[in-house]
N, C-alpha and C positions, 0 to 999 in steps of 0.2 A: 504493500500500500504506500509507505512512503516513497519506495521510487516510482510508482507510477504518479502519483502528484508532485514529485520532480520535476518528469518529464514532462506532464503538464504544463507547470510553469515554465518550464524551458523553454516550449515551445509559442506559451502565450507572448514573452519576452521577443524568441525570435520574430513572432509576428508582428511585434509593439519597437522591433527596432529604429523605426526613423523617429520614434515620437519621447525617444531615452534621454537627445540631448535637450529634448524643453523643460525637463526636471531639476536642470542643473539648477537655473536664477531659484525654482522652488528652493533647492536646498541651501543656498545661499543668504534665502530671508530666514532659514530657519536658525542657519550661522548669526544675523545680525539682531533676530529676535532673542537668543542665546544670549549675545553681552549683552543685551539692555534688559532682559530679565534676573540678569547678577545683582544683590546687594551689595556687592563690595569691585573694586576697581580690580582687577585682572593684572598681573604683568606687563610689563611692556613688550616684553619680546616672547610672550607666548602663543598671539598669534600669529605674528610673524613665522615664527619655528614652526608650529604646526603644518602653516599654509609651506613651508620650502619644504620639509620633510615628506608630506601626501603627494605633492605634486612631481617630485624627484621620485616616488616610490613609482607611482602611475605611470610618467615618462620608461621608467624601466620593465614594466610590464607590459604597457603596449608595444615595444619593442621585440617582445620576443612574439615567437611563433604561437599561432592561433590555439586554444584548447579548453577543454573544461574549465580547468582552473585558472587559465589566464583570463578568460571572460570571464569567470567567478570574483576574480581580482577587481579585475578592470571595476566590474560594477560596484562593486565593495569602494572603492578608492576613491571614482571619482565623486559621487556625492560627497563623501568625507573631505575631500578636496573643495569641494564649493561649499562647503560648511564652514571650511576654515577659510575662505578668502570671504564670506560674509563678514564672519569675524571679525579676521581685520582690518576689514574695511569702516565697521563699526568704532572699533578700535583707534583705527588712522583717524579718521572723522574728528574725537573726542580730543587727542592730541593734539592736532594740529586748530581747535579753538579758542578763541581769542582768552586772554587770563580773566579770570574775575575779577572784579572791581572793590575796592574797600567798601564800606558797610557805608551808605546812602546815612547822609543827616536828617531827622527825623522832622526839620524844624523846613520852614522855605529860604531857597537860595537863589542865587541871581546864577544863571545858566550864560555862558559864554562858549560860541561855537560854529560851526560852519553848517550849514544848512547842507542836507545830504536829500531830501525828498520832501518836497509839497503834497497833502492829500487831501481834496475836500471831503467835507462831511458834511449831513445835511442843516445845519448850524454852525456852519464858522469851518477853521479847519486842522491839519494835526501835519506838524514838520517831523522830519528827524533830524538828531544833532548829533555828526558826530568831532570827535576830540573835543570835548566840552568840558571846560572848565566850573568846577563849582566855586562862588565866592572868591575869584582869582587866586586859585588855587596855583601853585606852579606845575605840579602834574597833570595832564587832561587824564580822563576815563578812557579808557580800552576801549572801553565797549559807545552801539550808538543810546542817543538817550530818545526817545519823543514824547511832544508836547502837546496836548490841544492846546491852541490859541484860544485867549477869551472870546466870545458871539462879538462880532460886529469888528473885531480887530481885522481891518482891511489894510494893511500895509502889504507894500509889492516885493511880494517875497521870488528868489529864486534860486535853485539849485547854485551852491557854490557863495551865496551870502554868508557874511559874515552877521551872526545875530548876538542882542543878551534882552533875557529876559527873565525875570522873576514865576518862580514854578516851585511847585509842591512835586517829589518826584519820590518814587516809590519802587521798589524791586519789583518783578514779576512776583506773583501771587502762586503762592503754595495749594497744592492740588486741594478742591472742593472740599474730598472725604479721602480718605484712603483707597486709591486703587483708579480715583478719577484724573481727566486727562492733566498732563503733567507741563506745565506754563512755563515752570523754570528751567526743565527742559528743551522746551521747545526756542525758549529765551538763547540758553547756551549754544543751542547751536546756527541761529538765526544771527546771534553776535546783537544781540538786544540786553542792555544792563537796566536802565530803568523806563520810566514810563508816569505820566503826571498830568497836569492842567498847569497852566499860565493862570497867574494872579495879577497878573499886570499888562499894558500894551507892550509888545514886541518893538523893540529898538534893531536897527539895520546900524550896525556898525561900519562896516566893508561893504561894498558891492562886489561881486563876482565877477574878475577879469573873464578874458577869453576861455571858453570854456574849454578842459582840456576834455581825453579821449575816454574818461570815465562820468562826465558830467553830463556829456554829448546826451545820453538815449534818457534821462530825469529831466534835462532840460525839455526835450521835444514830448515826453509823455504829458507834461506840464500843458504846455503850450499848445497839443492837442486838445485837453482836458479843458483846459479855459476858454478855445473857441468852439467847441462842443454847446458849451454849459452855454455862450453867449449867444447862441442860433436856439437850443435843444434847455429850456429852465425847467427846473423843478425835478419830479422822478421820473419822467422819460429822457432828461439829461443824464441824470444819476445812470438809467440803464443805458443808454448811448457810451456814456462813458468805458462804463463797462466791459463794453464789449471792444472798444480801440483801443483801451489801458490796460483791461484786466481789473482797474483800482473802482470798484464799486461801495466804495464809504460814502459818496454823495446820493444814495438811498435813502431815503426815510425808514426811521424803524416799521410805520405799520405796513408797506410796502414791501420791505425785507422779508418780512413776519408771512405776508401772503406768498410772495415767492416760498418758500421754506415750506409752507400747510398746504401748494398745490403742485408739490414735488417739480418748480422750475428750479430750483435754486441748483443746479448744474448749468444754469443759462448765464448765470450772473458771476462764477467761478470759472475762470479760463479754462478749456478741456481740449479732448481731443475734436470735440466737434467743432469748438473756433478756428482751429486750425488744419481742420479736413476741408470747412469753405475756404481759409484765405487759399489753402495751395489749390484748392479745385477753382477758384477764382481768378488768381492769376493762370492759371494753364490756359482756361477756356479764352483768356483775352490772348494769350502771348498763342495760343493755337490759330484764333479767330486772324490776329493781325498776319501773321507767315503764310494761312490762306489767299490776304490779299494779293500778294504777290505770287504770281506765275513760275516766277525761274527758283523761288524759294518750297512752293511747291514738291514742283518736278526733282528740285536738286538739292536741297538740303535734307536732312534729317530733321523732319517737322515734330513729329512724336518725341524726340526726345528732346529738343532745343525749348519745346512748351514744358516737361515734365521739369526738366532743370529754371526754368524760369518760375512754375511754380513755388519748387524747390525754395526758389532762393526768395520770393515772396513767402513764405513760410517762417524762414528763419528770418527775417526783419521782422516781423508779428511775433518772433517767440524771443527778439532780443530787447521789444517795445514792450509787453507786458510783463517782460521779469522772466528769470527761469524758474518755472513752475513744474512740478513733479507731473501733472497729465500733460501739458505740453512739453517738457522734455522727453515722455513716452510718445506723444504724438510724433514731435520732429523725426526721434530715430525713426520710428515704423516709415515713418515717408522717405525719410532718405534711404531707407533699404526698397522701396517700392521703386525710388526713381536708380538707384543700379540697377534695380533686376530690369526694369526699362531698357536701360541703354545696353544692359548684357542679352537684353532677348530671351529673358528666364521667366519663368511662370515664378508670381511671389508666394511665397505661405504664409499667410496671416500668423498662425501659429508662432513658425518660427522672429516673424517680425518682431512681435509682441514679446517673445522669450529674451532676443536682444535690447530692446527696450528697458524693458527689468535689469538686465545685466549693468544698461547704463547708469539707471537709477540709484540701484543697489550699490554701486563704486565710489558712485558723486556723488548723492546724499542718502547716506542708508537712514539716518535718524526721522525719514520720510517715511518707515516701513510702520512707524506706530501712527502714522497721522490717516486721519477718514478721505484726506485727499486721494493719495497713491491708491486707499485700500479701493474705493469704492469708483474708483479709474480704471483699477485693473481689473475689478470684478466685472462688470459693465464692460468691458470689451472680449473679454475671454469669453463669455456668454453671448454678446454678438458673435464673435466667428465662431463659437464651437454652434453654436444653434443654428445659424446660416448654412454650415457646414452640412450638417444632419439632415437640417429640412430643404434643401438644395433642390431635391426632383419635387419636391410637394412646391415648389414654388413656379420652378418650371413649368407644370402642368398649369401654372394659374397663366401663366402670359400667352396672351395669344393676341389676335388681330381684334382689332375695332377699338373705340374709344374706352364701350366697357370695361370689357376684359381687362385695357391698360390701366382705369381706374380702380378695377378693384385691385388687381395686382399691386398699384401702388398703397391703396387703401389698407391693405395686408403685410405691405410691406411696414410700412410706420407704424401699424398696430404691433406687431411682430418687436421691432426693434425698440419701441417701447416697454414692450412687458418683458422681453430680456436683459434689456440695462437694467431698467427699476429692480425688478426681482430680486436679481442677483446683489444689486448695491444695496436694498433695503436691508439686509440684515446689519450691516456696516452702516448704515446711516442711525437705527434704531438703538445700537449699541452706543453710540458716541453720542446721540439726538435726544434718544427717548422716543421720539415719532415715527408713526407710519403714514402715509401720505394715499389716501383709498384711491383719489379719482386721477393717479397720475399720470394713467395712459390718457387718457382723455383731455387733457390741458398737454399733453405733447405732442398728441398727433397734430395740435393744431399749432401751437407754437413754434417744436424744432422748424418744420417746414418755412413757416414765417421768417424767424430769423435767418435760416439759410439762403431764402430765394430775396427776401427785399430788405428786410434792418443791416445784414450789416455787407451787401453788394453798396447799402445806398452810402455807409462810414466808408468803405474803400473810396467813391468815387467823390466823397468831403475829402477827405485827406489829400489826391492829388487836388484837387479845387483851391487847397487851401495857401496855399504861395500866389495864388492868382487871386485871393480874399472872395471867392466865387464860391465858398464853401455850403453857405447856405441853400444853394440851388439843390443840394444831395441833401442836408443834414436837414431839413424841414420836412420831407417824405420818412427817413430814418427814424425823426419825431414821433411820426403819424404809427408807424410802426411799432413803435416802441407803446405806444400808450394801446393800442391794441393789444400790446401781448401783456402788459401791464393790467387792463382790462380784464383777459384770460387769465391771469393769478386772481385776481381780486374774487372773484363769480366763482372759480375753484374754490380757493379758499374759504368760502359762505357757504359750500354746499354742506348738508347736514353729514356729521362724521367724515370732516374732510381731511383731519390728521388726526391720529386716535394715541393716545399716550400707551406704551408699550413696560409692560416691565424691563429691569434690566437684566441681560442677555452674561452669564459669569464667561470672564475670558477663555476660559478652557473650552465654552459652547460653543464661540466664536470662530475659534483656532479649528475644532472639530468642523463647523460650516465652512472655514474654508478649506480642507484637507476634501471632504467632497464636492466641494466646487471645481477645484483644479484637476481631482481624478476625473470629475465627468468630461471638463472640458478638455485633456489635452489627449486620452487615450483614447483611440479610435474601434476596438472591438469591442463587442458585448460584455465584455466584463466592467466596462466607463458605467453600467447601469447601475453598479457598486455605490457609487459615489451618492444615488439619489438617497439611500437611508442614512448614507453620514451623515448626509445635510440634513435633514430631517431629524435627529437627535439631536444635532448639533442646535435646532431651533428650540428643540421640546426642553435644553437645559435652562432654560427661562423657567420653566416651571419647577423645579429643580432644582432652583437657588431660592436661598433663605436672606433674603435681607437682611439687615442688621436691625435692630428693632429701636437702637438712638445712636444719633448722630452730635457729634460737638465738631464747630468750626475749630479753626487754626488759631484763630484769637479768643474764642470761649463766646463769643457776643449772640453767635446763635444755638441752640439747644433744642434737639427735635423729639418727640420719641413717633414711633406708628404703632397701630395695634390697628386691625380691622378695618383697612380702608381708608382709616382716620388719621393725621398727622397733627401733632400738636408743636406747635413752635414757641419757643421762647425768643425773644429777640431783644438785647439791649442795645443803648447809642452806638450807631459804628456798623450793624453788622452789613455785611456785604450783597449785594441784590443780585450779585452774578451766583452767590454761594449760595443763597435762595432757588436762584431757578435751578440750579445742579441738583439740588436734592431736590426736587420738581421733578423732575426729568428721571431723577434715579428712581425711585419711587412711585411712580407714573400716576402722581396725583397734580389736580389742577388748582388746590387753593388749600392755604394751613388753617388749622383752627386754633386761636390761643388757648394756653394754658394758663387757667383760671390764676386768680389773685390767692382768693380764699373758695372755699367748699370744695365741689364733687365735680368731675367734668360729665358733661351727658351720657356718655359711655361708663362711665365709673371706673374709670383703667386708671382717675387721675385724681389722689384727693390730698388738698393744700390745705395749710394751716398758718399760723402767722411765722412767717421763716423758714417754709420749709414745705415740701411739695412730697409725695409717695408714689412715683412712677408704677405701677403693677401692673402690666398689661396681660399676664398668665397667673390666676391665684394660684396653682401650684407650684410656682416658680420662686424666688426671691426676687422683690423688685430693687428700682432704683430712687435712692433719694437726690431728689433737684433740691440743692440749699440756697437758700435768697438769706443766707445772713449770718453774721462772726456767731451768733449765739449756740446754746447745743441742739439739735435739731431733735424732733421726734422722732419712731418711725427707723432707729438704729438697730433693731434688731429683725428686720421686717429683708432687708436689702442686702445686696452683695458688691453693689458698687454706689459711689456720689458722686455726681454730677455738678457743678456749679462754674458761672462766671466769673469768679471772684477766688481766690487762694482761702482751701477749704481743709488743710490739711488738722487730723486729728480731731475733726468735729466728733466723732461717734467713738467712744471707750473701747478699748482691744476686745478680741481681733480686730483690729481696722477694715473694712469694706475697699475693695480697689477705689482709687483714687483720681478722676479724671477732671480737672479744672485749669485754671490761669494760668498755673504754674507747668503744668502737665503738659497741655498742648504747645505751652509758649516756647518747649524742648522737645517735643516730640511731635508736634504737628497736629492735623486733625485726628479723631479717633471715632472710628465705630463699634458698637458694641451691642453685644448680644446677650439675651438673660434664658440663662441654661439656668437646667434643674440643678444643676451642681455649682453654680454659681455664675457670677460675669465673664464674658471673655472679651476681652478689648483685644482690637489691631489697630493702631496707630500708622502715621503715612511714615513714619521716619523706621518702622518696622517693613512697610512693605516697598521703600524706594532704596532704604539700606543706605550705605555711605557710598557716594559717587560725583565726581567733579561740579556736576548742576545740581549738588542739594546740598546743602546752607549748612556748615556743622552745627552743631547743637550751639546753642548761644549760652555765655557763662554768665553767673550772676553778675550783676553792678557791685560792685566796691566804692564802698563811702570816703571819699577822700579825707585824710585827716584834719581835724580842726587844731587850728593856733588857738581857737577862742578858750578861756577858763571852758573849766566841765558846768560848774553851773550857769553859762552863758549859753548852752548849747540845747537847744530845743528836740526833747525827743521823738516830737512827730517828724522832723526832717526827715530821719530816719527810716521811721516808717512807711512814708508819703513814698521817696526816691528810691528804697531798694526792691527786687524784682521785675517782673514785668505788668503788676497790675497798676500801675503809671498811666494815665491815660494820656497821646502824644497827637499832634498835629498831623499825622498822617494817619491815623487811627481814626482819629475824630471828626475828620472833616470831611465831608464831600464822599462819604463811605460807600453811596450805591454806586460811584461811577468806579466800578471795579476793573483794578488794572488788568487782570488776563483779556479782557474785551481786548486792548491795546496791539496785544499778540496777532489778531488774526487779520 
C-alpha cells in the first residue's frame, strides 16, 4: 500500500510538473511570514547562511544525473531554498531601515524642515517633513515627520520648500489590541517617525530651487492634483484625483465610507486595473497612430512598437502614483507580456503572476502582512485560475450578433466580479470586519465606467495640460466621476449592504489561503482539494473565542462583551480609531456604557461607589473595573482588575492578575479572557515580542534630586510626576484624530 501511493504521487507530481516552479514565491512568503512571526530579532547572518548553504546544496544536485533521489532532493531543496531567501529578504529589508529616532517630546515644538510631499484632504491639507529639526535642534530626525496643516492654512506650498511650523507630533500608534494591525510596523518600514497636526500657520522659510531628479515626479503629482481639483471641486475631484495620483485623501469621509460599504474601494486604491487601462491605452493610441501611416504598416513591426509604447506609458503611471505593491505586481506581469510579445511566445498568466510575487517579495516583503498585496494577489490568481477553467464554457457563449456579444460580455464582468470579490473578501473581512453583499453589482457597472471614459478622459487632461486646454477632458472625467460616485452612494443605502463579520483567527486565514493557491495554481483534479481548505479555513470564524475585555495601550478605554452586548468604559483621551478597531473586531455596531452605579440590563455588570463587578459567566470568576485609590468590593468574586488608573494591591492576597496604567503603559494593550480557572491575559508586547519597530518597555521616571531643605519639599510633586499616570499634551489633546489614520 504505501508504495502504490508513492507511485501515485509520483506520478500526480510528474503530471503537475510545469506548475512546481509557481510554488516557489509561495514558499518564499512563507520564509518572510516566518521572520515577522518571531518575537525576538534572529541573527544577522542566519539567513544569509541558510539561503548560500540550500542553494549551493541544490546547484549540486541538479547537476548530477537524473533519478529517484535526485528528484526526491531536488524537491526537498528547492522550497527550502525559497524559504530561506524569503527570509532574508525579510531580514535584508529590516536592516537596511532607516534608525529610530529618540523619544518624541510630549509637549508642542516648532518643526523645521524640507517639504518632501503635499497631500490634500478634504479640509485643509497634510505635508511631509523630512530632516526636520525639533526646537533647533542640531540633529535633524532620520526618519520623515507629517503634519496636517491647520483648515484654511493656504500658503503655497511645494515639494523641496523649506518650512517651520509649530505641531503637536506623536509616534505611530501601538497596535489597537493584541494581535491587530501593526502601525509601528508598518511606520518602520515606510521610514515614517512621527505624525501630528499644526497648531499654528505654516511659515515658508526657503523656496525650493531647481528641482532636482528626486523632487521631479512630487513636484508634477502636485501640480496634476491642483489642476484637477481647479476644473474637477469637491469629491468627484477627490476621485479624479485618485485615479492620476493614486493620492485619494481629498475624499470626504462619508464618500470614503460609501466607497468601502459598496465594495468600490479597489477603484480609489491604485491596482492592477489602473494600470491594465493606462498600458491598454497607450497601445491602442501608439497602434491607432502606426496604422496611419502606410510604409509603417507594411514595414515596421507595428504589434510590438505599440506593446513597448504601452509599456512605457505604464511605467510613467506607476513612477507618478508611487511604487505601490498591486502596481509593482501589475508592471512586472506586463512587462513579461510585452517580451513574450516581441519573443513570439504564448504568455502564462500563471507564471507572470508567480514573477511578480518574486519581485515583490525581494523589494518589499514587509508588504506580505498588509491587505494591499494580500487581496491583489488573491483577486488575480482567481481571475486566471477561473478564466482558465471556465475557458470552453465561455467560448461556447460568443458567437455572432449583437446578443450573443452582449451577453458574452454581460458574463464576462459578472464572472470577473465575483472572482476578484470572493476570493479578496476573506482578506478584506479579516483586516475590515466587513463584507460588502451587493459588490458585483456596483462593479459591473463601475469597472467598465472607469475603464472606457473616467480615466481615457484624465489621460487626455494631462496631455491638454501644458496647452492649459485641460478642462476640455477633465469636465467629462467630472461627469464620470460623480456617476460612479452616485453608484457607491445607492450601493451603499441598499439594505445589508456591508454586514459586520466576526473576526477570522490568523491561523483560518493562513488555512484560506493555502486553499486558494492549491486551487489556483494546480491544474489536475486533485486542485478540487483546495475547495474544503478554504472552506475551514472560513468556518475558523466560528471557532474562535474572542476575548471577553479589552484595555487600550493607554488604559483610557475598557471594554468587556458578553452576549452580543459590548460595554465600554471611556475616559478623557481615549482614541476613536481604537474604538472603531474593536468595532470591527467584534462585529458590533454601537457600545453601550457601563453604568455609574447599579445593574446593567443584562446583569453581567453590577457597580457600586468605586468599583464595578464585571461577571459575564456566573460560573466563572469575574472581573473587577476599579474607578478609585479606595478598597474595592467584590475581591473575592474575581480573578483579575481592570482599571484606568494605577491599581496595584487594591484586593488582600492572593492578588487577582493585575491589568491597568501601569501595566499597559509597559506592556501594551491586553486582552483577556475569564476561564473557569481563572484570567488569562495576552498583552501586545507578548504577542509582537522584542523586535527593531516595537518601543522597548519604557523605565520608570526618576525624580530628580532637590537642593531645596526636606521640609520645603512638597510631597504631592512626587506623586503627581512619577509613573505614567501623568496626564501629557499629546495624551490629552485632540485624542480622536488618531495617528495610525496618518499611516495609510
Amino acid at each position: 500500500m504505501p508504495w502504490a501511493l508513492t507511485e501515485r504521487l509520483t506520478d500526480w507530481l510528474e503530471s503537475e510538473r510545469p506548475q512546481l516552479v509557481l510554488w516557489l514565491p509561495v514558499f518564499m512568503a512563507v520564509g518572510v511570514a516566518s521572520y515577522y512571526a518571531l518575537r525576538f530579532e534572529p541573527p544577522a547572518w542566519i539567513g544569509f547562511s541558510c539561503t548560500l548553504i540550500l542553494l549551493v546544496a541544490w546547484l549540486l544536485v541538479a547537476r548530477r544525473r537524473a533519478g529517484d533521489r535526485c528528484t526526491a532532493a531536488r524537491l526537498v531543496l528547492a522550497p527550502l531554498a525559497a524559504v530561506a531567501v524569503g527570509f532574508s529578504s525579510a531580514q535584508w529589508a529590516t536592516a537596511w531601515a532607516l534608525p529610530q529616532d529618540a523619544e518624541l517630546p510630549a509637549r508642542a515644538v516648532i518643526v523645521d524642515g524640507t517639504v518632501a510631499a503635499v497631500e490634500p484632504l478634504p479640509e485643509g491639507r497634510r505635508i511631509t517633513v523630512q530632516r526636520a529639526r525639533l526646537d533647533d535642534l542640531s540633529s535633524p530626525l532620520a526618519r520623515a515627520v507629517r503634519i496636517r496643516l491647520k483648515r484654511g492654512d493656504e500658503a503655497p506650498l511645494t515639494t523641496g520648500d523649506r518650512i517651520r511650523v509649530r505641531a503637536l507630533l506623536r509616534p505611530p500608534a501601538p497596535p489597537a489590541f493584541p494581535g491587530a494591525w501593526d502601525f509601528q510596523r508598518a511606520a518602520w518600514f515606510t521610514g515614517l517617525g512621527a505624525s501630528g497636526y499644526a497648531l499654528a500657520q505654516v511659515e515658508v522659510t526657503a523656496r525650493a530651487t531647481t528641482p532636482l531628479a528626486e523632487r521631479l515626479v512630487a513636484s508634477l503629482r502636485e501640480t496634476i492634483t491642483q489642476r484637477i481639483l481647479a476644473v474637477v471641486p469637491g469629491a468627484a475631484g477627490g476621485i479624479s484625483v485618485s485615479f492620476m495620483t493614486g493620492l485619494a485623501l481629498a475624499i470626504p469621509a462619508a464618500d470614503y465610507a460609501a466607497f468601502k460599504d459598496s465594495g468600490l474601494m479597489h477603484l480609489l486604491s491604485v491596482s492592477g486595473f489602473h494600470i491594465a487601462v493606462v498600458i491598454g491605452f497607450g497601445l491602442a493610441i501608439a497602434r491607432f497612430g502606426l496604422a496611419l501611416s502606410e510604409h509603417a504598416s507594411l514595414f515596421w513591426p507595428a504589434k510590438r512598437l505599440a506593446a513597448l509604447c504601452g509599456l512605457l506609458a505604464g511605467a510613467a503611471y506607476t513612477v507618478l502614483v508611487g511604487l505601490q505593491v498591486p502596481i509593482i505586481r501589475s508592471f512586472a506581469m506586463a512587462s513579461l507580456v510585452t517580451i513574450s510579445i516581441f519573443a513570439d511566445r504564448r504568455v502564462i498568466s500563471t507564471r507572470s503572476l508567480a514573477l511578480a510575487a518574486v519581485v515583490v517579495l525581494l523589494l518589499m516583503p514587509w508588504e506580505l502582512t498588509g491587505v494591499s498585496l494580500q487581496m491583489s494577489f488573491s483577486a488575480v490568481l482567481a481571475l486566471v485560475a477561473g478564466y482558465e477553467a471556465l475557458r470552453p464554457w465561455l467560448h461556447r457563449l460568443n458567437g455572432r450578433g449583437w446578443v450573443r456579444r452582449g451577453l458574452a460580455a454581460t458574463a464576462a464582468l459578472t464572472l470577473s466580479s465575483l472572482l476578484a470579490g470572493t476570493a479578496s473578501a476573506p482578506y478584506s473581512a479579516y483586516q475590515f470586519g466587513h463584507v460588502q453583499v451587493y459588490f458585483v453589482l456596483a462593479n459591473m457597472v463601475a469597472v467598465p465606467l472607469t475603464g472606457i471614459w473616467v480615466m481615457p478622459a484624465g489621460f487626455v487632461g494631462l496631455a491638454l495640460m501644458p496647452l492649459h486646454l485641460e478642462w476640455l477632458a477633465l469636465v467629462p472625467m467630472g461627469w464620470g466621476a460623480e456617476v460612479i460616485l452616485w453608484i457607491a452612494r445607492k450601493t451603499a443605502q441598499l439594505p445589508y449592504a456591508s454586514i459586520s463579520v466576526p473576526h477570522m483567527p490568523l491561523w483560518g486565514l493562513c488555512l484560506f489561503s493555502i486553499g486558494l493557491v492549491w486551487l489556483g495554481l494546480w491544474r489536475t483534479r486533485m486542485r478540487l482539494a483546495g475547495i474544503p481548505i478554504m472552506i475551514i479555513g472560513l468556518l475558523s470564524t466560528f471557532l474562535n473565542r474572542p476575548p471577553d475585555l479589552l484595555v487600550s495601550a493607554d488604559a483610557r478605554l475598557i471594554a468587556l462583551r458578553h452576549a452580543g452586548i459590548v460595554y465600554l468604559q471611556q475616559a478623557q483621551g481615549g482614541a476613536r480609531y481604537t474604538r472603531e478597531s474593536w468595532s470591527q473586531f467584534w462585529a458590533i455596531d454601537a457600545f453601550e456604557p457601563i453604568p455609574q452605579l447599579g445593574d446593567a440590563a443584562s446583569g453581567d455588570i453590577r457597580c457600586v461607589d468605586g468599583a464595578c463587578l464585571l461577571r459575564p459567566y456566573p460560573d466563572r470568576p469575574g472581573a473587577l473595573l476599579a474607578r478609585g485609590a479606595a478598597k474595592p468590593p467584590f475581591c473575592a468574586d474575581v480573578s483579575v482588575i481592570v482599571s484606568a488608573e494605577p491599581a496595584r494591591r487594591l484586593c488582600p492576597k492572593p492578588w487577582p492578575r493585575l491589568v491597568d496604567r501601569f501595566t499597559v503603559w509597559r506592556d501594551g494593550s491586553a486582552a483577556i479572557w475569564l476561564e473557569t480557572h481563572g484570567a488569562r491575559v495576552l498583552t501586545d508586547r507578548e504577542v509582537r515580542g522584542d523586535r527593531p519597530w516595537v518601543p522597548p518597555p519604557p523605565r520608570p521616571r526618576t525624580q530628580a534630586p532637590s537642593t531645596l531643605p526636606p521640609a520645603a519639599l512638597d510631597p504631592g510633586i512626587l506623586t503627581h510626576s512619577s509613573g505614567p499616570s501623568g496626564g501629557s499634551a499629546a495624551g490629552e489633546g485632540r485624542s480622536d484624530d488618531a495617528s495610525p489614520g496618518e499611516l495609510q
